[in-house]
C-alpha positions in Angstrom: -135.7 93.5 -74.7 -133.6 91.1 -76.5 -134.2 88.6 -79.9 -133.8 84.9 -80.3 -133.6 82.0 -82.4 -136.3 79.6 -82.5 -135.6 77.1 -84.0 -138.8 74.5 -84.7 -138.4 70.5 -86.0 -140.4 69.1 -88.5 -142.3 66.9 -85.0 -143.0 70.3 -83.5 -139.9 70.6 -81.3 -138.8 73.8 -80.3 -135.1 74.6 -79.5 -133.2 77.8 -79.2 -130.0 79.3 -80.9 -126.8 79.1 -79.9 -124.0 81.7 -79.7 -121.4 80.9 -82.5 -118.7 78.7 -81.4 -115.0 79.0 -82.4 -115.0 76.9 -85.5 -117.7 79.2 -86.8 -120.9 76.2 -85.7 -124.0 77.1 -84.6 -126.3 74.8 -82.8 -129.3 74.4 -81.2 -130.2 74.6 -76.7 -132.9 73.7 -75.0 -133.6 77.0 -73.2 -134.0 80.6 -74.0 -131.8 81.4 -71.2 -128.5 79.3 -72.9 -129.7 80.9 -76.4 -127.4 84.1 -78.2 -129.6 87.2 -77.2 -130.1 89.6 -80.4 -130.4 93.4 -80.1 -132.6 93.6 -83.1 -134.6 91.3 -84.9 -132.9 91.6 -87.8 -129.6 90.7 -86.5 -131.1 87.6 -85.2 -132.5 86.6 -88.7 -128.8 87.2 -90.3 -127.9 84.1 -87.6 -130.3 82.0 -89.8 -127.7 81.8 -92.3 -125.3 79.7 -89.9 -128.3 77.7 -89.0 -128.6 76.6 -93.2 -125.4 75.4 -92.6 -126.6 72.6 -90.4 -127.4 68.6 -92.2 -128.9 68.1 -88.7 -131.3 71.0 -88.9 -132.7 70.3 -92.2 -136.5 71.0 -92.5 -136.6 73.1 -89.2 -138.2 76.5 -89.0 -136.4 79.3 -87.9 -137.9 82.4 -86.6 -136.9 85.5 -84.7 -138.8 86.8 -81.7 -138.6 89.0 -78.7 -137.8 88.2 -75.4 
């Protein structure tokens, strides 16, 4: 099994994390399948700190779960 970001908008939208790019962004796809797969939870709640980084994603929730 592997972990994802979920990452959930203040409407209720759900999107999915994104591998790191090269200039060190994260961002946000629409399916798990296109979404960074995790080994461990927690290594896919130590992503959430990239996530932070993000204006765009203010007010979202992010959450770890198994896929």
């Amino acid at each position: 099994m592997a972990w994802v970001v979920v990452l959930t908008s203040p409407g209720g939208d759900r999107f999915y994390g994104e591998a790191i790019d090269r200039d060190g962004i994260r961002y946000r796809c629409a399916t798990p399948a296109q979404a960074e797969a995790f080994q461990t939870k927690s290594d896919a709640e130590a992503s959430f700190y990239y996530f932070r980084f993000m204006r765009a994603l203010d007010g979202y929730q992010l959450e770890a779960i198994e896929i």
